[in-house]
C-alpha positions in Angstrom: 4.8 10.5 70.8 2.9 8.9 68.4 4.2 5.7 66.3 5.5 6.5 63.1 4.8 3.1 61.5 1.2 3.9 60.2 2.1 6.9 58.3 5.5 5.3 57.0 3.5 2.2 56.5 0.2 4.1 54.1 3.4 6.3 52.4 4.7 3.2 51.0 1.1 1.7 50.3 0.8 5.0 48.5 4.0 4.8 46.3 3.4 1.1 45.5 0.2 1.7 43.9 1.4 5.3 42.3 1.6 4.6 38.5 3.3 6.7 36.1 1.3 9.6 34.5 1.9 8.6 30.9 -0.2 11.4 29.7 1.6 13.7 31.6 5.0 11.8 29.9 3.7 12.2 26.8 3.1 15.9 27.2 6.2 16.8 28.3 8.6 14.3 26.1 6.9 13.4 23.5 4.5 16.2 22.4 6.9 18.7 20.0 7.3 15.5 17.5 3.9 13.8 17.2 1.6 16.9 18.0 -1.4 17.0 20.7 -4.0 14.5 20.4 -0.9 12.2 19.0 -1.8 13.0 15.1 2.0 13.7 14.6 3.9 16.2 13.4 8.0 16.1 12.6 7.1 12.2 14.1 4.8 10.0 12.8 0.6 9.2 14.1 0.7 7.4 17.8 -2.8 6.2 17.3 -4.4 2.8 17.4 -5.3 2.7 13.9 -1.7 3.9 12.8 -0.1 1.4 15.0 -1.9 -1.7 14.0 1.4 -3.0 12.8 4.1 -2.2 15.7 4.0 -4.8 18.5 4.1 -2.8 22.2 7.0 -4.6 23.1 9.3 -3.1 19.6 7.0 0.5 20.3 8.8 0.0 24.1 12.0 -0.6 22.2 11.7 2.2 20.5 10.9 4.7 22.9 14.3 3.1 25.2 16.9 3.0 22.2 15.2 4.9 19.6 15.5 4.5 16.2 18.6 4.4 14.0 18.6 7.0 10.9 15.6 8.9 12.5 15.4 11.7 14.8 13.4 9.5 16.9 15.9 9.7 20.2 16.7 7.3 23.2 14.9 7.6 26.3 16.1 4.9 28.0 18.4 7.6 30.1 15.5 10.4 30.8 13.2 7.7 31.6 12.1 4.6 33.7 11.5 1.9 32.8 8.0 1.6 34.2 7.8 4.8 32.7 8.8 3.7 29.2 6.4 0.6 29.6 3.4 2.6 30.9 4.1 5.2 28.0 3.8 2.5 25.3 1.1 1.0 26.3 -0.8 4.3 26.4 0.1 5.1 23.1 -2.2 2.2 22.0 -5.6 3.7 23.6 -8.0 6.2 22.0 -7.5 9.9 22.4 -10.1 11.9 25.0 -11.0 13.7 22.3 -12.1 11.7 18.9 -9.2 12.6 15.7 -10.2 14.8 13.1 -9.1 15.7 9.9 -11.2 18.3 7.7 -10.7 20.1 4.5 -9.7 22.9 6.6 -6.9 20.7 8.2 -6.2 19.4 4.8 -5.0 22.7 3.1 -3.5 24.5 5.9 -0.7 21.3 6.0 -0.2 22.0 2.6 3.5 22.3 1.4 5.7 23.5 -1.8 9.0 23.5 -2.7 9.5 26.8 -4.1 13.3 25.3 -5.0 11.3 22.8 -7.2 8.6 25.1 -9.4 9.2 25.1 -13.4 12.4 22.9 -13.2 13.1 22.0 -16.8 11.7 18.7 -18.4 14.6 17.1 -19.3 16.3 14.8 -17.0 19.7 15.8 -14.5 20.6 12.0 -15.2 22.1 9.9 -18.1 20.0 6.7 -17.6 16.5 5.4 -19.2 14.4 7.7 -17.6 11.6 5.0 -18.6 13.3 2.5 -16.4 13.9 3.6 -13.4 13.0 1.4 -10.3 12.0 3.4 -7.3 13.0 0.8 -4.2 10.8 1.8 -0.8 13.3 0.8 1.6 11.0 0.2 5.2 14.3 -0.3 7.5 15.0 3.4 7.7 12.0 5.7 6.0 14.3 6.0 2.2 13.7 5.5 -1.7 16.8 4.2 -3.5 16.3 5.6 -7.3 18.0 2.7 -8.9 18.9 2.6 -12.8 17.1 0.2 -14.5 20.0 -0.6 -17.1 22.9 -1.2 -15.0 21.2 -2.0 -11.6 23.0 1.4 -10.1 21.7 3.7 -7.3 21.2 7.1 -8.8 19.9 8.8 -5.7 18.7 7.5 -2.0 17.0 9.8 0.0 14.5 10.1 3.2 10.9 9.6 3.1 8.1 10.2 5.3 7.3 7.7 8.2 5.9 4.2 6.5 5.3 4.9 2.8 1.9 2.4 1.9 0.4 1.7 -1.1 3.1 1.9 -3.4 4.2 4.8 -5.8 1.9 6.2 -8.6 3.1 7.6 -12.0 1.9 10.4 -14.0 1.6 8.9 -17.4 5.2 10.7 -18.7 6.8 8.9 -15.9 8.7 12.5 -14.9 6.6 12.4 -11.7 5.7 9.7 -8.8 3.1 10.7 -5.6 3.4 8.0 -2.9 1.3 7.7 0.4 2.3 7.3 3.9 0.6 5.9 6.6 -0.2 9.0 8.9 -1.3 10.8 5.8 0.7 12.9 3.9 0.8 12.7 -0.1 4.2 13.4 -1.5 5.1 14.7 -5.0 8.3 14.0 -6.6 9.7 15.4 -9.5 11.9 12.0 -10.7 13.6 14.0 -13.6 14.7 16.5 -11.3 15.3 14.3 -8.2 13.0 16.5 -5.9 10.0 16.7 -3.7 7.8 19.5 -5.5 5.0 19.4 -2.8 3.4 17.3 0.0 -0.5 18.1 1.6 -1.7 15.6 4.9 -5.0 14.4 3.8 -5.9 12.4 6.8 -4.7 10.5 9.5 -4.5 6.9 8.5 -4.1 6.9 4.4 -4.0 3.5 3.1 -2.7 4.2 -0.6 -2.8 6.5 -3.4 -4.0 6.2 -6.7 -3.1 9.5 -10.3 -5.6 9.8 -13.2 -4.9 8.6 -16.5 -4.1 12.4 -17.6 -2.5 13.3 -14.0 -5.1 15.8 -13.2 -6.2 13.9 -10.1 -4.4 12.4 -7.2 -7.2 10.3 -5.0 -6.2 9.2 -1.3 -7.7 6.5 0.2 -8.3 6.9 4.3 -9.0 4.2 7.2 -9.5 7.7 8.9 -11.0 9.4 8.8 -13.6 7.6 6.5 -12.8 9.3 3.2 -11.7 9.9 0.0 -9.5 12.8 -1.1 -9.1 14.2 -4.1 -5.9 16.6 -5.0 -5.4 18.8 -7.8 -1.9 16.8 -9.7 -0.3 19.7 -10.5 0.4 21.5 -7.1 -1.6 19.0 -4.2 -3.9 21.8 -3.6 -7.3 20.2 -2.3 -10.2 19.3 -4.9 -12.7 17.3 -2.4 -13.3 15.7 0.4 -15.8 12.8 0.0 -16.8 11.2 2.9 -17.3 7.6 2.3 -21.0 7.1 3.4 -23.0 4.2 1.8 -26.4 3.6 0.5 -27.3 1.6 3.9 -25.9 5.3 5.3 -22.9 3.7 7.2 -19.6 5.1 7.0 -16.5 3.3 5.6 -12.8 2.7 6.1 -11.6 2.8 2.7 -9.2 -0.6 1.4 -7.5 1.6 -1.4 -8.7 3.3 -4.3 -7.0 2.5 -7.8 -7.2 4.0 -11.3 -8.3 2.3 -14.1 -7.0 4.2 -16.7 -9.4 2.3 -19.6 -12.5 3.4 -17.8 -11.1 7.4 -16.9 -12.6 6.8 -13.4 -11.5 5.9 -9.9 -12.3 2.5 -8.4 -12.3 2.3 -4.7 -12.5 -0.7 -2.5 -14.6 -0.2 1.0 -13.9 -1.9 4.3 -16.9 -2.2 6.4 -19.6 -1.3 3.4 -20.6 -4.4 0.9 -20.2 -1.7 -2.4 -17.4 -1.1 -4.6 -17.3 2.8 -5.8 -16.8 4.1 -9.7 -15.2 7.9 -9.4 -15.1 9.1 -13.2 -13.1 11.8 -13.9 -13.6 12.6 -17.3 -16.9 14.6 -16.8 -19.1 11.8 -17.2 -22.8 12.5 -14.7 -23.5 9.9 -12.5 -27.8 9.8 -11.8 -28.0 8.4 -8.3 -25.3 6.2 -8.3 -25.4 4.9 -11.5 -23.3 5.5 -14.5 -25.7 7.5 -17.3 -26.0 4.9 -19.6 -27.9 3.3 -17.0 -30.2 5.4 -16.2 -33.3 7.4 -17.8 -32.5 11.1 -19.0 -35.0 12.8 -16.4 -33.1 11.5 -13.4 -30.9 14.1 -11.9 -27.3 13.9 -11.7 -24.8 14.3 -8.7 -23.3 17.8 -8.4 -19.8 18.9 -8.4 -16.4 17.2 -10.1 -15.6 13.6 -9.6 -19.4 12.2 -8.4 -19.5 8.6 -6.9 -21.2 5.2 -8.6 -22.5 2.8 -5.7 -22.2 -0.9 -6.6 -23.9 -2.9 -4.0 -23.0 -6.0 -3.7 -23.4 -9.5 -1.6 -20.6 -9.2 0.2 -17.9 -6.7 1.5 -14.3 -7.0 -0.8 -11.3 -6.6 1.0 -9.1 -6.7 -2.0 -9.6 -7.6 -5.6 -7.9 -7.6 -8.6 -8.7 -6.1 -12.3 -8.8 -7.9 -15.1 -6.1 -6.6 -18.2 -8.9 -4.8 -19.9 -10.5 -3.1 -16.8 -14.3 -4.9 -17.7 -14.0 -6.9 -14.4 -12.7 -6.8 -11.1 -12.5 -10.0 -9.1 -12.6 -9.7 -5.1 -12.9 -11.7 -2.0 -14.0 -10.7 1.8 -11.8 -12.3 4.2 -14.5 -14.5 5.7 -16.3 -15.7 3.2 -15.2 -18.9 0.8 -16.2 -17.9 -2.3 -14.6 -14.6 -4.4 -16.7 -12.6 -6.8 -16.5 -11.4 -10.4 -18.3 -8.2 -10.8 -18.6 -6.6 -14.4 -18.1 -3.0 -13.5 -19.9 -1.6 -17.0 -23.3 -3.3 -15.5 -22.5 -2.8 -12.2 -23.3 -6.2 -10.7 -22.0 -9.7 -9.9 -21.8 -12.2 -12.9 -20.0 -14.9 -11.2 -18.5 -16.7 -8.2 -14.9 -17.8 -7.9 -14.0 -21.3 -5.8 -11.1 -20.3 -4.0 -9.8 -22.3 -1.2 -7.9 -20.0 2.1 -8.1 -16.5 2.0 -6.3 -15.7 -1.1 -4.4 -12.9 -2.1 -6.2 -11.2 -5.1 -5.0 -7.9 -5.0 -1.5 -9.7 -6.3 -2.9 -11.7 -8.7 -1.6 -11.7 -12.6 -2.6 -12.5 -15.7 -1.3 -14.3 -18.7 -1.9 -16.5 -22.0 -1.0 -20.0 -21.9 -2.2 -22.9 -24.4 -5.0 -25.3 -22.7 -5.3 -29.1 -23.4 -6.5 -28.8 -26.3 -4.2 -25.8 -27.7 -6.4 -23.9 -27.7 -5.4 -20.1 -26.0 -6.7 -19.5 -22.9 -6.4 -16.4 -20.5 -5.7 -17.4 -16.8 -5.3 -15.3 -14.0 -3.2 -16.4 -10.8 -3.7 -15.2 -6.7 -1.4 -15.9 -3.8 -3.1 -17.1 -0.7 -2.5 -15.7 3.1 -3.6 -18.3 4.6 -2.6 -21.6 2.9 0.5 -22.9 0.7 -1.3 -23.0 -2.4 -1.4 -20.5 -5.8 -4.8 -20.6 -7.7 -5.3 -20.4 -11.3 -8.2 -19.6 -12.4 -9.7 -19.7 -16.1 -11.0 -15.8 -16.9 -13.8 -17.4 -19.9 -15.8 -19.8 -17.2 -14.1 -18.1 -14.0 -12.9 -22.1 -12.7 -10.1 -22.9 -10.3 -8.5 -24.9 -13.2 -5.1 -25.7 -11.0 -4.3 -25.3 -7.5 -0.2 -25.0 -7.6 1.2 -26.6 -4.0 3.4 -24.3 -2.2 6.1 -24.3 0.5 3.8 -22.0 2.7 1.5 -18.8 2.5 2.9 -16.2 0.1 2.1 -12.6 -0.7 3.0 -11.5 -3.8 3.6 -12.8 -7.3 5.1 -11.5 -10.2 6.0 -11.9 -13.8 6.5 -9.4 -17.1 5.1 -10.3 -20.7 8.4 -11.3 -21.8 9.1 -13.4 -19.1 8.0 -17.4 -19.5 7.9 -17.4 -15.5 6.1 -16.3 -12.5 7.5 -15.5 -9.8 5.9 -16.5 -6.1 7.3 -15.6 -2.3 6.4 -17.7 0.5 6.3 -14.6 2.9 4.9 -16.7 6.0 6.5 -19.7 8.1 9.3 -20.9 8.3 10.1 -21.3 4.4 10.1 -17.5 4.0 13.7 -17.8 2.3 12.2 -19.6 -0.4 11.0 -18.5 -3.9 9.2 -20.3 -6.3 9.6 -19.7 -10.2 6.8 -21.4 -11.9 6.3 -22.2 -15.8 3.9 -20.2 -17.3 2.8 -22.8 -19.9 2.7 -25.8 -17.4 1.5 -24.1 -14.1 4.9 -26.1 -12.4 7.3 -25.0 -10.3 10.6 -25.4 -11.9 13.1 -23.4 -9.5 13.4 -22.9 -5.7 15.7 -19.9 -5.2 16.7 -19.5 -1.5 18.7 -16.0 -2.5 19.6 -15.9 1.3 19.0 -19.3 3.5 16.6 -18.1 6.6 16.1 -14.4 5.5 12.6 -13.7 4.2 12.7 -13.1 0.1 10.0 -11.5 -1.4 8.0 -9.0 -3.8 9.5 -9.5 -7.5 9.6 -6.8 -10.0 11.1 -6.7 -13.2 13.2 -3.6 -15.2 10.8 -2.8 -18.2 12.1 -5.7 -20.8 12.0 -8.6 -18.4 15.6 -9.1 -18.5 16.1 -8.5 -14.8 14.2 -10.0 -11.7 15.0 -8.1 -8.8 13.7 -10.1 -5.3 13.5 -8.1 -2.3 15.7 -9.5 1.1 13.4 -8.1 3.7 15.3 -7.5 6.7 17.4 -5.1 8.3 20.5 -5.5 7.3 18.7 -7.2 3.8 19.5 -6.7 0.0 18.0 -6.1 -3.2 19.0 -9.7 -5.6 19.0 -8.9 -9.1 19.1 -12.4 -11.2 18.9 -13.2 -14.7 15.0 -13.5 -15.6 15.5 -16.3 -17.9 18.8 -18.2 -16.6 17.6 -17.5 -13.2 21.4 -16.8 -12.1 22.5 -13.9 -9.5 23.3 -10.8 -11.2 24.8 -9.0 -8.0 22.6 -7.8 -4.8 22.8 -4.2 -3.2 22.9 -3.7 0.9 19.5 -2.0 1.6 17.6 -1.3 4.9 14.3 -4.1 4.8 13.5 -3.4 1.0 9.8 -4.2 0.3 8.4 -2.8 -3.1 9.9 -1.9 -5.9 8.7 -0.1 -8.7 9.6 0.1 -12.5 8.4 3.3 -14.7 7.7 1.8 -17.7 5.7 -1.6 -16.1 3.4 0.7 -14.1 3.0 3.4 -17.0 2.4 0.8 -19.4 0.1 -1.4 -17.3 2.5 -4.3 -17.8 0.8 -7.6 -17.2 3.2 -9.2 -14.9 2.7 -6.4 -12.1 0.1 -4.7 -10.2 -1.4 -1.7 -11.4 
């Protein structure tokens, strides 16, 4: 008889080195949510790109206890937890088969509500329907539709997976698109407090952006590389434009924004030095250049919503417009000096000296008296990197005061009837702190800490700059309200890691003190 040791001895060689299939797990557990090739489905994207900003260890979490006030279950009891570990880390590696997303793809996922066609235009609530504040709660996917006057939930209800981008008005403020991150484009009928329609225009969307006259919503995509344009009315498709530049690479796209003076589309690129002009007004663009700068004979680009090139010196990851929509100031995130660029000529006119890696993209603007008394428009940006506000001067574009802060902030925030700005220090360990600086002096003259060692940030105002609501953003986190002159607590409403929040009137009216 022969020894059994050898065989016994390669079985458990075998099973030692047998690792768990986690494509095979994924099929079988995992597929009827987030759809084959992981582009999602009833769950959200499990791609790379979509999961840039889950750690593995919380995506491991996730898979063992699930996650509360989803239908995202527990696994910890169906599976191993080699199994769990091995499933999560598969998660984060590219598909066999590279992701798509085509205009075909695009109008099959379209949706409508036919419980929400030719609902009457007159609001089912009592409050200011110019100020609402919609509140993007992160904690659990929600929007908390919050009266403006009385600081009062009128509504919370569930959202996509990870809204981004913030939510656009049309110009009436009756109805709000927002983006989330795998892609799909909601419409919301605010008046009526419902969704009206939602289309999936890709599979990582960074933000959205609505015309002037709400004809157009435009989608901005990391991927695929495009830029989507839906009809406003329904979310049936316009166009696909694939982000290609002059140097005929293709582009992630940073977000695309609408500057409402100009009746056109600007659109920030990611891995392409140009800026893009969309105009959607029916103005021709001759090869890439507006008409009025170009000769008569040159031909112009076919089809609805044509694209401008600006080529520039370096790539912008973010920028910020000035009030008027002539300029739009921008920064790369490895290079030390930010550029003006004046969009009607289509080129660079300055250089800004900005120290870090500031935060344009959150920048403000205001009046304030110089030295001199003379008035003087100065716009402000929060930095990433360092702990340190810049102002800058918009008539010789110079750093005229570097504010000292308590850490690296993200956002900040003021209205035009507010005498203050309003500055987070989202990173380190003063993230509890929030700076109100004097609009006039360019000093801080409050540190709020609403709650000591929870993280307040992002500041927005109700539309007459009475209220200052701070976000607490953490789990089991609040919205503040305070006084916007006294700088007292108002009250604070329990809300699931509250992040944006967004007032009708300040982003209909392009209110100074808020992005647009």
């Amino acid at each position: 008889m022969k020894s059994l040791i050898p065989i016994l001895a390669g079985a458990i060689v075998g099973l030692a080195h047998a690792a768990p299939d986690a494509e095979k797990l994924y099929e079988t557990h995992c597929l009827s949510c987030h759809a084959p090739n992981r582009l999602g489905g009833m769950g959200p994207t499990l791609l790379p790109e979509s999961l840039a900003h889950l750690k593995k260890p919380d995506a491991a979490k996730a898979i063992a206890e699930g996650l509360p006030a989803t239908q995202m279950p527990a696994f910890k009891d169906i599976l191993k937890s080699d199994e769990i570990k091995a499933l999560a880390a598969w998660i984060y590696t590219p598909p066999k088969l590279p992701p798509k997303w085509d205009a075909e793809d695009i109008k099959a996922s379209r949706i409508v509500n036919a419980d929400a066609v030719d609902l009457p235009a007159k609001p089912v609530f009592k409050a200011d329907p110019m100020n609402i504040t919609l509140v993007v709660e992160h904690g659990d996917h929600h929007i908390t539709v919050l009266d403006g006057d009385v600081m009062e939930p009128i509504l919370r209800f569930p959202t996509r997976y990870a809204l981004h981008g913030g939510p656009k008005f049309t110009p009436d403020g009756r109805f709000v698109y927002w983006a989330s991150r795998d892609g799909w484009i909601t419409k919301f009928d605010l008046w009526n407090l419902k969704v009206v329609a939602e289309t999936r225009v890709g599979i990582n969307t960074r933000n959205v952006a609505v015309s002037s006259d709400g004809r157009y919503v435009m989608a901005a995509n990391y991927l695929p590389h495009t830029l989507v344009a839906l009809d406003g009315k329904d979310l049936s498709l316009v166009k696909v434009i694939p982000v290609v530049g002059n140097n005929g690479k293709t582009s992630r796209v940073s977000a695309v924004y609408d500057a409402r003076p100009r009746n056109s589309f600007i659109a920030a690129l990611k891995d392409i030095p140009e800026v893009w002009e969309i105009p959607y007004d029916g103005r021709p663009v001759y090869k890439g250049l507006v008409h009025d700068f170009q000769s008569k004979e040159a031909i112009p680009e076919p089809g609805p919503l044509p694209v401008r090139h600006i080529v520039l010196e370096d790539y912008l990851d973010d920028f910020f417009f000035d009030q008027n929509y002539d300029y739009i100031l921008g920064a790369s995130r490895t290079s030390p000096k930010g550029q003006v660029i004046h969009l009607g000529a289509g080129r660079k006119v300055a250089e800004l000296d900005l120290a870090g890696m500031p935060h344009l993209g959150s920048g403000i603007t205001w009046d304030r008296k110089d030295a001199e008394g003379n008035m003087q428009r100065v716009m402000a940006s929060p930095n990433l990197k360092d702990g340190l506000i810049s102002v800058i001067d918009m008539k010789t574009w110079k750093t005229i005061k570097t504010i000292p802060t308590e850490g690296p902030g993200f956002f900040l925030r003021s209205h035009e009837n507010s005498p203050y700005v309003w500055a987070d220090v989202f990173f380190g360990k003063n993230r509890d702190v929030m700076h109100v600086i004097d609009k006039q002096t360019l000093e801080i003259v409050a540190n709020l800490k609403p709650i000591p060692g929870k993280t307040a940030t992002h500041v927005e105002f109700d539309r007459y700059g009475k209220y200052a609501l701070v976000s607490i953003w953490e789990m089991d986190g609040a919205l503040i309200v305070y006084d916007a002159n006294t700088l007292k607590e108002i009250k604070r409403l329990p809300m699931k890691r509250p992040v944006g929040k967004y007032n009708v009137w300040n982003k209909t009216r392009l209110s100074e003190g808020t992005s647009h």
